[in-house]
N, C-alpha and C positions, 0 to 999 in steps of 0.2 A: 739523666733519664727524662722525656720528654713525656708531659702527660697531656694527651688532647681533653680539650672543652668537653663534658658529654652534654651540655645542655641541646646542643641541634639536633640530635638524635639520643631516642631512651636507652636509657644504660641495659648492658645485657647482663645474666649471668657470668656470661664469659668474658666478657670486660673485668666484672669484678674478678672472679677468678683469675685473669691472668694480672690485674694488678695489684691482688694480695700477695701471690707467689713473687712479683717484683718487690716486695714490700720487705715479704721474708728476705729474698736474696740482698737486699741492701744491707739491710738489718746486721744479719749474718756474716757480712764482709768487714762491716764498719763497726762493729761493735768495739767498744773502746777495750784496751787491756785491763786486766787491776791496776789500778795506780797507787796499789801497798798503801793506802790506808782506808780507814770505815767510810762508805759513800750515806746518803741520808737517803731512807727508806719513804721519807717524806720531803715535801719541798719546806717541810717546819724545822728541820734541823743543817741548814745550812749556816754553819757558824764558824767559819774559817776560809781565808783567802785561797787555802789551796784547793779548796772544796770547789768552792765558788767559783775560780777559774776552770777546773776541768769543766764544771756543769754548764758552766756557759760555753767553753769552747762545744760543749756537746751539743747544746741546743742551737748552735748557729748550725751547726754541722748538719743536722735533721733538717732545720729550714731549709738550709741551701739547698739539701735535695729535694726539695717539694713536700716534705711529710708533717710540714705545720702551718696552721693558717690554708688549708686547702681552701678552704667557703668561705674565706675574709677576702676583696676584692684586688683584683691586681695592681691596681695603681696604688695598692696600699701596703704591698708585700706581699699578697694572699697566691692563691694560684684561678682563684675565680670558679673551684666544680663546686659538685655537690656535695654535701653533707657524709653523705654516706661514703665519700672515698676517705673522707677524713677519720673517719669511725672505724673502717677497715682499718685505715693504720694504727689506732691508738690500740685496738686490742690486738694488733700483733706485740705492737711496742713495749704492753703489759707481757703477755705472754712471754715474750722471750726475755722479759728482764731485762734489758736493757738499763742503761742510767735515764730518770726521771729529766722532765723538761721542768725546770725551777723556777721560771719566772710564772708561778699560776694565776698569782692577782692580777696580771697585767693579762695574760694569755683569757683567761677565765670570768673575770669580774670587770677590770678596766677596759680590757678592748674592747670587751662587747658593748657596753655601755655606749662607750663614743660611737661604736659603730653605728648602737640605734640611734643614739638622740643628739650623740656630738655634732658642732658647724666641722664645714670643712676643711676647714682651718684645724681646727683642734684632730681630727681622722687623719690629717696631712703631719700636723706636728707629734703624732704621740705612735701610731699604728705599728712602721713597720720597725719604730728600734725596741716595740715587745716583742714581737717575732723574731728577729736577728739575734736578742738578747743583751742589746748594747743599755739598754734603759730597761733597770731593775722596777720594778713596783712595789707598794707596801698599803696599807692599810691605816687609817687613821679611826677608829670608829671608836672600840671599848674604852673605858676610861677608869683608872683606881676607882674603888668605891662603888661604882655603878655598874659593872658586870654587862649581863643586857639589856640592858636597860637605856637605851642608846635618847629616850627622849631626855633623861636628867644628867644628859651630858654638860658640861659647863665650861669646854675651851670655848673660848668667844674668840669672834671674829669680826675686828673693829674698822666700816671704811675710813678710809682717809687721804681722800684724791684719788688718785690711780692706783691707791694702795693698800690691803686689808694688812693689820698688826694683829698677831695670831698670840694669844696667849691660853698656857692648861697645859695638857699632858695629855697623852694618849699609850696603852699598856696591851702588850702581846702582840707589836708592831712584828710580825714577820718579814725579819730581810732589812728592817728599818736603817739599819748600820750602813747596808750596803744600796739602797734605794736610791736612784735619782728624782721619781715621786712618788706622791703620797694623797690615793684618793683621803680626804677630810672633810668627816664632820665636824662643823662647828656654829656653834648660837652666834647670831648677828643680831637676834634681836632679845629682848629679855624675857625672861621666862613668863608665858602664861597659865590661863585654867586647863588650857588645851598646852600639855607641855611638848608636843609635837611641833609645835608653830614656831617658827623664829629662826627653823634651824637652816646652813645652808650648804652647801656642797662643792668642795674647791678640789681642784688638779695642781694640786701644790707641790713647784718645788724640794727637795730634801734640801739644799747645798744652799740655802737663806740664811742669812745670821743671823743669831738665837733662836738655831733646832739645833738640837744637841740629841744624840742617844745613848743609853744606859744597856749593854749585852743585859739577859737576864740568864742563868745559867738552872738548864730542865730537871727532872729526876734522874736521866738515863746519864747526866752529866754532858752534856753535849749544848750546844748554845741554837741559837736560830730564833728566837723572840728579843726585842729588846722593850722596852720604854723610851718614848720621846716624849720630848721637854723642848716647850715654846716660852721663848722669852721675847716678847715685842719683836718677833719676826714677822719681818716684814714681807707678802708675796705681791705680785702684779695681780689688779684691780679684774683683769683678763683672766685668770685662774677660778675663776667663779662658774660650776656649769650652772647653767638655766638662771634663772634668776634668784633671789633674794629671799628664803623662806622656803623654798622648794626642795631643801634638803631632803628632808623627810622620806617624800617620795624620791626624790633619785635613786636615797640608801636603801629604800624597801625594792626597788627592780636591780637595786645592783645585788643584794641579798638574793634575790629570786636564781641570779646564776650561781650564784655561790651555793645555794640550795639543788641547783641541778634542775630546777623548776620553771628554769628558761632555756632554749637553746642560744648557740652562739660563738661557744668556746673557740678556740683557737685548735685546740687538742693538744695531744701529747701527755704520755703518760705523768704524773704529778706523784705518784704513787707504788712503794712497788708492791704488785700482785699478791697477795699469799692468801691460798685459796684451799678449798678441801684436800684436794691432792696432794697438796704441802705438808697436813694434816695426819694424812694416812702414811706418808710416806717415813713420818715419825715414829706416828705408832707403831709401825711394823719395823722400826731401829730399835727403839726402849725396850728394855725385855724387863721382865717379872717373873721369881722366880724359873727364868730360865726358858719363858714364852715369851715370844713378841706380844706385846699389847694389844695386836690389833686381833688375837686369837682369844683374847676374854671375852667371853658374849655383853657382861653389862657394857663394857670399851663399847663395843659392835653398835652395841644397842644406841648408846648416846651421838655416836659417829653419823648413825642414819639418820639422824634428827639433824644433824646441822646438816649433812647431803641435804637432806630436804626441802629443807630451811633455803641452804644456798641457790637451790635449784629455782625456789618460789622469786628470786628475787629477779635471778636472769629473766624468770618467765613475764615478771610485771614491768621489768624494763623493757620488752617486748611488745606485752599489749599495752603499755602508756603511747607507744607509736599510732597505734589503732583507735581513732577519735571513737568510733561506733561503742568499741570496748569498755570505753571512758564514760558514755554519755552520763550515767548515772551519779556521778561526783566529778564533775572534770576537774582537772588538776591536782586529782587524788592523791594518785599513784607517782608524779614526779615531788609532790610536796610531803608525801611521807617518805619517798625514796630515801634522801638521807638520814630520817632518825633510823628506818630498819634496820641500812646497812649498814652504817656506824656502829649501832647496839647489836648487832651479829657480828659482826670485827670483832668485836671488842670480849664476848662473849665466847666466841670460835678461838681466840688467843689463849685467854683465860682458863680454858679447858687446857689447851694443851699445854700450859704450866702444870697444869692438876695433874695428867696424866706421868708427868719430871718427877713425881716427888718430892725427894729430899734435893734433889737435882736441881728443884727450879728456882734453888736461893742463890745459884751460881750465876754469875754475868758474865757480859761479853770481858776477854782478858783470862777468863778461867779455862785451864787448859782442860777440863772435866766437866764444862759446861755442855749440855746438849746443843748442838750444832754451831759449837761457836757464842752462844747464847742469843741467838738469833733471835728467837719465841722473846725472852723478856723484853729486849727492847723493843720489837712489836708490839708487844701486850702496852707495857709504858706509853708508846708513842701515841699509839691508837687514842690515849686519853684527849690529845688534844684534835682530833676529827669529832669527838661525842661534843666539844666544846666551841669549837670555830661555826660561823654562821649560823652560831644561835645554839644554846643548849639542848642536849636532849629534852628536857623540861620543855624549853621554848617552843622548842618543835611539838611534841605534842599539844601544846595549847595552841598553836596553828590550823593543828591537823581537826581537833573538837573545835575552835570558834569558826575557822574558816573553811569545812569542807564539811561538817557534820551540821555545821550551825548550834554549836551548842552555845548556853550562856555563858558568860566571863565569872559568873560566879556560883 
């Protein structure tokens, strides 16, 4: 399929409309089969080769056709439009369920970064094998002991010539196992009053010796986090972005995407969908005494609170678009965007164990589990969204010191 530029001329409705319905009909055609066994509902539970293969053959497959990387530049993979054709596709992509695009650090967090502030060099060497999916990404930032607390981190990172030797650990590395790099944080310099200062920010290598990774194995039983272990690994001197100490801030703007509080992404779904609809369509399977669930008035009652709930979110994802809407806290709304809807996920899951009963102590594997036992590992998994790119915690003390201006104490 052949997508013209829209920048020479404004995009019409009917453009978009006839290129969502192109969107569907790919979708639709191409959608992979089951591959008889559990896919990951998140890109946090990829922990197995055969997993990992299908989802990468999937994610080349979406690229190839035009539906990742739309707004990331052509000579870099991209296809060079606008924004919003890329957006059309991701919520069809959600919508219909399809298999998730697994490389998110690299799609989501790493490529934007280079995009904004990488040389050309580094845009040239790293861009299009995250789109393609040939070059896995992971995350270097949390560390045993320090949680989020990312300024009393203590891998160090020591030059020596053309070469920094990487010593520490780093824990909840996603994909770590399977990664070819690893954005990293690490002390170069020694700790000061300001424990911010010293820190710096490398494109490092996985396949260096002495990195080693440890699976870490979840509640849901399922793997996709690992621990990594630096012993006097050694990366090129050239693996350093920006300079010497500048950590800090690179980690807080690569955070900012992570948080969804920057644009940039690459797209593609990372996630699958389950929404009120999913919810009700429960309700009205579970019976109680012999009524569908969804005929209790208190059920009823509770159900239109998350409707509402859910609606409010779509809606503020909406006017976050609209600067005029914003003027009164700018960066309100995309910087609380993730604690809401994480703690609505999470919350919206939670319920619908409640509504299982005796049911909801049943997992995936029980043949008397509610749909399979879909709902618990949902609810389970959801734990690590309240947790990734800053705790729920963290995130409200963002939303009070940096958007309300409250005091830190």
């Amino acid at each position: 399929m052949a997508i013209q530029n829209p920048f020479s001329t404004p995009i019409t409705e009917a453009e978009l409309t006839e290129f969502r319905a192109d969107v569907i009909a790919w979708l639709e055609h191409n959608r992979p089969a089951d591959p008889g066994f559990l896919l990951p509902q998140t890109f946090m539970e990829v922990g197995t080769e055969q997993v990992l293969d299908f989802l990468r053959e999937w994610q080349h497959r979406v690229w190839t056709a035009g539906y990742l990387g739309m707004a990331w530049p052509q000579k870099y993979g991209g296809q060079g439009m606008a924004p919003l054709f890329q957006s059309i596709a991701d919520e069809e992509m959600k919508r219909l369920r399809v298999p998730i695009c697994f490389n998110v650090i690299g799609l989501g967090w790493a490529g934007p970064l280079i995009l904004d502030i990488g040389s050309d060099c580094e845009k040239e060497k790293y861009l299009r094998g995250i789109l393609s999916a040939d070059d896995i990404w992971c995350q270097g930032f949390s560390e045993p002991n320090h949680g989020s607390d990312l300024g009393s981190i203590q891998t160090r990172a020591e030059r020596d010539d053309n070469e920094y030797i990487i010593n520490g650990s780093k824990i909840w590395t996603t994909m770590g196992n399977y990664a070819k790099y690893m954005i990293l944080l690490a002390r170069t310099e020694a700790k000061t009053e300001r424990k911010y200062n010293g820190l710096s920010f490398f494109l490092a290598p996985m396949d260096a010796a002495g990195i080693s990774t440890q699976p870490i194995k979840k509640l849901t039983g399922e793997y996709g986090f690992t621990e990594t272990f630096f012993s006097d690994a050694r990366i090129p001197a050239d693996c350093l972005m920006g300079d010497e100490g500048q950590g800090w801030r690179i980690a807080m703007r690569t955070l900012q995407y992570e948080r969804g509080a920057e644009a940039g992404a690459a797209g593609g779904a990372s996630i699958i969908s389950i929404v009120m609809n999913d919810l009700l369509e429960m309700a009205n399977d579970v019976e109680r005494e012999g009524q569908p669930l969804l005929k209790d008035p208190v059920t009823r009652d509770n159900l239109v609170k998350f409707l509402i709930e859910e609606k409010a979110l779509h809606l503020s994802e909406r006017r976050a678009k609209i600067p005029a809407l914003c003027a009164d806290y700018p960066n309100s709304l995309q910087l609380s965007g993730k604690l809401r809807g994480t703690e609505f996920f999470r919350r919206m899951r939670q319920y619908a164990l409640t509504l299982q009963g005796t049911q909801a102590s049943l997992y995936v594997g029980d043949e008397d589990a509610v749909d399979g036992g879909f709902w618990q590992r949902a609810y389970f998994n959801n734990f690590s969204t309240t947790i990734g790119g800053g705790t729920s915690q963290v995130q409200a003390n963002i939303i009070g010191e940096h958007v309300l201006g409250l005091p830190k104490d």
